[in-house]
C-alpha positions, 0 to 999 in steps of 0.5 A, a space after each residue: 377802262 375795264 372793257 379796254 384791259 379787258 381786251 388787251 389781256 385777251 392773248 388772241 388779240 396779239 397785243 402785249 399787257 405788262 405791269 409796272 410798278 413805277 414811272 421809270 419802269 413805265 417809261 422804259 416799257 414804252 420806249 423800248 417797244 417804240 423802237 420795236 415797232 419803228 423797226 418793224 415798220 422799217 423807219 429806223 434801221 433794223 440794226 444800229 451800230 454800237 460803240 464795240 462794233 465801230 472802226 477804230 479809223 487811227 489804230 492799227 495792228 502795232 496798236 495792238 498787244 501780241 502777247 496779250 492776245 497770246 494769253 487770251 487764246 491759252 486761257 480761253 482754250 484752258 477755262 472755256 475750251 475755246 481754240 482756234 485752228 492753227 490754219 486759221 490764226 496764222 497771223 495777229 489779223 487773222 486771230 482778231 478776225 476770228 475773234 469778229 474784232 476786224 471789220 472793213 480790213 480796220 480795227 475795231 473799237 472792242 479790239 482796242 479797248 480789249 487788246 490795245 496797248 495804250 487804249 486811252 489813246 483813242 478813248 479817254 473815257 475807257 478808264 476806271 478810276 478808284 478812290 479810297 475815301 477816310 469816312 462814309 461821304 466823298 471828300 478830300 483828302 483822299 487815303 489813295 487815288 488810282 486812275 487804270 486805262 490800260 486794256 480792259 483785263 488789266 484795268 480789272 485787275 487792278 481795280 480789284 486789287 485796289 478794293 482788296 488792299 483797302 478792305 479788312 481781312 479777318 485772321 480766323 482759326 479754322 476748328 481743330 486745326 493750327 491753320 488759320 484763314 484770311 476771309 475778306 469782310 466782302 465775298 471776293 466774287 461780289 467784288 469782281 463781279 460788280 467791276 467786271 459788269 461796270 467794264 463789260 455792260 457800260 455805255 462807252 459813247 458816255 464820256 464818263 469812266 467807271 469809278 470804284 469808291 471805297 468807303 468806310 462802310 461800303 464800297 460802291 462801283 459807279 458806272 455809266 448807262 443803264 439797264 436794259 429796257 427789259 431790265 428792273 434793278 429787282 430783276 437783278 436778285 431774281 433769275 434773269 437773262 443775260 441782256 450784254 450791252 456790248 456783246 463783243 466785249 462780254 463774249 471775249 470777257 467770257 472766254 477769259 473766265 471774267 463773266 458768265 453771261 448767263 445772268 446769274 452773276 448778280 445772284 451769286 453776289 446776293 447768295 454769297 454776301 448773305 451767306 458772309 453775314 452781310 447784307 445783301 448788295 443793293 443795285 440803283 440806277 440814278 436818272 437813267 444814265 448811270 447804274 451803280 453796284 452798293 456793296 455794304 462792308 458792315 450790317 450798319 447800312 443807312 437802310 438798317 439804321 433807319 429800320 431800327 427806328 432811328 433819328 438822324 442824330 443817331 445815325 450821324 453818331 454811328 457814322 461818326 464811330 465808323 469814321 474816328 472808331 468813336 464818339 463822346 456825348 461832347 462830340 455830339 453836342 459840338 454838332 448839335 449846339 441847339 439839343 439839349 444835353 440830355 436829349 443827346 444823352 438819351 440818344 447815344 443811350 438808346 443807340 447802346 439798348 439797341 445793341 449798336 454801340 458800347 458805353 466805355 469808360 466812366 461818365 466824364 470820359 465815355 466813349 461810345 464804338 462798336 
């Protein structure tokens, strides 16, 4: 085996030697240097079409939104300098065809989805939906539920409101000034980013939607595929490059001034939550087929708690101040019928030695909250 990494390591010998940390990593690795060499040897095909180059077979022109096309080309010219010769955009076709969303003289699906009127027209599964949750855990009644499947600008847009009329603002006085400002209790750029990569990096074959779940303690951006091969959720808080899975879609998202593309986004988010006194955002992939942006509201996160050294009684005590604003040793008791008082007792004690909680009131009427 030593003769083998041996050889392997040496660069003369033109083979590739990477680390990986886990099995997921492993296979990641191997299936994407499978597909190079199966290209290389010309058994698969050199260029595989994807979703955003597809023809839209039923759409047509009327499909599309002039005026959004309009905006588009003012904003492109004004934030990216981006314009297109007058002698070359004398018509809506002519502009899509410079912009590459015409192929065979028909629509294609990134024209659509980035222009159409009514996208979800031809695809269902091009919509964002977001739901604003009353505790920590997805259950119903939900405090509000929107569903957005206009075009993929508008359907950011107000998926970004939506997060913003759910989370706090604080009111702060700036220093020896009368004003005041209004900061939100997560960065407005780690808010726009995690949704603007959800739309721009997914995987449109899925039937799946993107989904924005706004909890309590957390707001989290669901949406479906994964990274790319040459990708870990830890080169993401790292400088990387820019791997766009849809590159059409993301260059037009660029123009408008809604993404980078230069792989620093993700950096951004963890620079700029640190800096607001948060924790930073966490990036998980769930079985390789969904990939999902965490964005903590409060430093009460379960990976917090349990570095604190605590149990799970007392983690469930917090999650319970987060939801009803507070708890009392009975509330406690009625959810662990076989503790003993005392033992519960001392956990909520614990949790206010710890400085996570504050005891209130006098001995019968105690409530323990932030």
């Amino acid at each position: 085996m030593q003769k083998i990494i041996k050889e392997i390591k040496h660069p003369g010998e033109g083979y590739i030697y990477r680390r990986f940390t886990s099995i997921e990593e492993l296979k990641r690795l191997i299936q994407s240097s499978l597909i190079e060499f199966l290209r290389e040897r010309g058994i698969i095909s050199k260029k595989i079409e994807a979703f955003e180059e597809e023809v839209c077979k039923e759409a047509t022109l009327k499909d599309i939104d002039e005026d959004r096309v309009e905006w588009f080309l003012q904003i492109a010219k004004e934030k990216r300098g981006f314009s297109i010769p007058v002698s070359q955009r004398s018509s809506l076709k002519d502009i899509l065809i410079h912009l590459n969303l015409i192929k065979e003289n028909k629509l294609t699906n990134a024209a659509v989805l980035l222009f159409g009127k009514d996208p979800s027209k031809f695809f269902h599964q091009a919509e964002i939906k977001c739901l604003h949750l009353p505790g920590v855990e997805i259950c119903k009644p939900f405090l509000s539920y929107k569903i957005y499947n206009q075009n993929l600008f508008e359907q950011i847009d107000k998926a970004i409101s939506f997060v913003l009329d759910a989370i706090r603002q604080s009111v702060i006085q700036q220093e020896h000034t009368p004003q005041f400002y209004r900061p939100f209790e997560i960065p407005v750029f780690a808010i726009q980013e995690a949704i603007v990569n959800a739309v721009a990096h997914r995987n449109y074959n899925n039937t799946a939607g993107v989904q924005v779940l706004v909890f309590v303690d957390r707001v989290e951006v669901w949406s479906p595929g994964r990274l790319p091969p040459a990708l870990t959720v830890e080169d993401l808080k790292k400088p990387h490059t820019s791997y766009p899975t849809n590159p059409l879609i993301a260059r037009i998202l660029f123009l408008a001034n809604y993404i980078q593309k230069a792989g620093t986004g993700t950096l951004e988010m963890v620079k700029q939550c640190r800096e607001h006194g948060i924790p930073e955002p966490q990036f998980v992939t769930i079985r390789d087929v969904e990939f999902r942006t965490i964005l903590p509201r409060d430093i009460y996160t379960i990976s917090f708690l349990k570095q604190a050294g605590l149990n799970e009684r007392q983690i469930q005590a917090v999650k319970i101040v987060k939801e009803k604003g507070a708890i009392s040793l009975s509330d406690l008791q009625n959810i662990y019928k076989n503790i003993t008082r005392k033992t519960l007792y001392r956990d909520l004690q614990t949790l206010v030695n710890k400085g996570i909680l504050k005891a209130r009131g006098d001995k019968r009427g105690r409530k323990y909250s932030f």
